[in-house]
N, C-alpha and C positions, 0 to 999 in steps of 0.2 A: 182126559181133558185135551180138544186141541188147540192149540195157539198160533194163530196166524202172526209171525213176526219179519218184521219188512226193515232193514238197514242197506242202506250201499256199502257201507264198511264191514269188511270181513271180520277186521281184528275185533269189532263192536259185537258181532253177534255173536262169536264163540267166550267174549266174554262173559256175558248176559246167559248166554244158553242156560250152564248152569244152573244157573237162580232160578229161571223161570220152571228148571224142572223141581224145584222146591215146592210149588203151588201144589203139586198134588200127588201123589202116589204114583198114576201113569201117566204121562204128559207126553204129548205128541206134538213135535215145535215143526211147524212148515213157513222154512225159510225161504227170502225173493232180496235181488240187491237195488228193486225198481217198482213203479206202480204196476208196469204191466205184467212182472210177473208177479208181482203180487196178487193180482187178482186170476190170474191162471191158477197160483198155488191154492185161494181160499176156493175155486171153485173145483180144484181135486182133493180137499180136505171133508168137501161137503160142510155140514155142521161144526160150525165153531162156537170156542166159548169165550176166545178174547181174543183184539185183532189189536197188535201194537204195531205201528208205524212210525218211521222216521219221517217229522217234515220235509226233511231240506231232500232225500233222495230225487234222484232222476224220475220224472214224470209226475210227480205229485202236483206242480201247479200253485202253491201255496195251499191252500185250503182247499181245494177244487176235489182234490186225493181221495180226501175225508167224504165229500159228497158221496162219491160212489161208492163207498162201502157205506156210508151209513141206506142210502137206499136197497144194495145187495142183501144187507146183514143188517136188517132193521134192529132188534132185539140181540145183536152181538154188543156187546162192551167196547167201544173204542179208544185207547190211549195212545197220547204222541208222546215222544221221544225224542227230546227237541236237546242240541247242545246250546241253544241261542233262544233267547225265552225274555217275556217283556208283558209288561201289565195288558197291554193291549194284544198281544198274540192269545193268552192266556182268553181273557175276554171274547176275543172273536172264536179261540177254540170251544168256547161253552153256547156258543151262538149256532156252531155247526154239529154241537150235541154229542162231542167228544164226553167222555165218562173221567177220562184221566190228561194228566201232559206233566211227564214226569221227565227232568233235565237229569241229561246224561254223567253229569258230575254228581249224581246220589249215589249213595251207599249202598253196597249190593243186596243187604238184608234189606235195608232199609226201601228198597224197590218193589220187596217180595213183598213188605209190608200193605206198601200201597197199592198194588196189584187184588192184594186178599181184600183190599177197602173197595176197590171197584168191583170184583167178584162178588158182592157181599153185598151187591145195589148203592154202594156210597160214592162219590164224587173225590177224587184225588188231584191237587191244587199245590205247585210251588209256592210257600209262603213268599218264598223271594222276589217273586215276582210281581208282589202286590205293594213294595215299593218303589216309589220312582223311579224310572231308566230297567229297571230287570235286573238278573247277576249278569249281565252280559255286557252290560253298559257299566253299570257302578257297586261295588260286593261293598259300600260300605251302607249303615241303617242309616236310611232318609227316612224321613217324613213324606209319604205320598203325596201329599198337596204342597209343598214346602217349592218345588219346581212350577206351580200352576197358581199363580198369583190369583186370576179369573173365575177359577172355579171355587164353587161355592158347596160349602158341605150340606147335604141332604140335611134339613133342621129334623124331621123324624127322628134320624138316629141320636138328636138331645134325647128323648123320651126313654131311652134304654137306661134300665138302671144300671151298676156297677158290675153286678155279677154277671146282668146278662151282656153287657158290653167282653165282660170276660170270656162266657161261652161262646158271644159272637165269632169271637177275635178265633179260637178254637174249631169252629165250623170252617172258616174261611182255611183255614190250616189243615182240611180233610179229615179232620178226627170222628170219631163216630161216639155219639153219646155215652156206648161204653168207657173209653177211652178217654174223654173227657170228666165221666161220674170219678174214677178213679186217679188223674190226675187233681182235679181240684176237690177229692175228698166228696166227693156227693153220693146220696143215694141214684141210681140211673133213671128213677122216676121225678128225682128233684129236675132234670138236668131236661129232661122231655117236657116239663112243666114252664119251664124256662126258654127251652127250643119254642113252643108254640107262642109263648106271650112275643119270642121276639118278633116271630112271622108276622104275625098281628100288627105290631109297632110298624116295622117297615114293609110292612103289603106283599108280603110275599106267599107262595101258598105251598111249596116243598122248601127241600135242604139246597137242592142246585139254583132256584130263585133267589135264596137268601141271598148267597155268594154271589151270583150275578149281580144284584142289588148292589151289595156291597162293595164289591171291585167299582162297578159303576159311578158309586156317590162321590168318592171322595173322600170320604170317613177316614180318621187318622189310627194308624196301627201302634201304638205304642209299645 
């Protein structure tokens, strides 16, 4: 496995190293502390199979970064690595077809976790972030619309029954059906029958449409 991994911080990446060699048996990490060498390193790695990036490094641009490797490395996985994270960075990161944006204050396993979840074709999503303000702004639980007098919640998501408001809540939080059958006790086939009826409900037609959706309405996270 190779992994393109992009930090300006030193102490970050030999932190992280580690972990990422958890992923697989043989892991070959190609490290840059910038966009441009970033993209020097992915084009001497050849083939990769997951490119994580730090936002905020030198030459990234804010999103612009993400551009160019999503063009380079169409069919590569893309996750950010943000310490500064907010409902709407999260949003725009799904916009630019990032696969993950995992904040630098997670758990080291807890990293490897969601890394196996985008390896694995699933979408990885700070819950925290789909509070108002981000953890970067305010760690304590809001109400996402409780700050946004104006906005008005998508009436669709009335139509969600209880359970599937519960698996909603569950997707938006990167879990993968598996993961979800066994947390709330279900068969994996209950919990796919429940995934499809919500797409339906709110017009979506995969798992990273849902979430978009979702982040988008307004919908309250309890």
């Amino acid at each position: 496995m190779r992994i393109l991994f992009a930090d300006d911080h030193t102490l970050v990446r030999e932190g992280i190293r580690p972990f990422l060699c958890e992923l697989d048996s043989d892991v070959e990490v190609f490290e840059a502390d910038n966009l441009n060498s970033a993209q020097e390193k992915a084009d001497e790695a050849g083939q990769l199979d997951l490119i994580l990036l730090d936002l905020k490094m030198p030459g990234m641009n804010g999103f612009g970064g993400i551009t160019k490797f999503a063009e380079s490395h169409p069919d590569v996985p893309i996750v950010i690595l943000s310490g500064h994270y907010n409902r709407s960075d999260v949003i725009a990161a799904l916009d630019y077809g990032v696969s993950g944006y995992i904040p630098k204050n997670i758990g080291g396993m807890a990293m490897v976790n969601a890394l196996r979840l985008v390896l694995a074709g699933e979408k990885y999503l700070p819950s925290e972030a789909f509070l108002e303000g981000g953890a970067d702004e305010d760690e304590s639980i809001l109400n996402p619309v409780s700050k946004s007098q104006n906005k008005e919640v998508d009436p669709k998501f009335a139509t969600l029954t209880q359970r599937e408001t519960e698996i909603l809540t569950h997707l938006v939080d990167g879990k993968t059906n598996k993961e979800i059958a066994r947390e709330l006790d279900l068969q994996e086939i209950t919990v796919k029958i429940h995934v499809r009826n919500i797409y339906r409900k709110i017009g979506a037609q995969n798992r990273a449409q849902a979430v978009k959706i979702t982040l988008q309405s307004g919908w309250e996270f309890d």
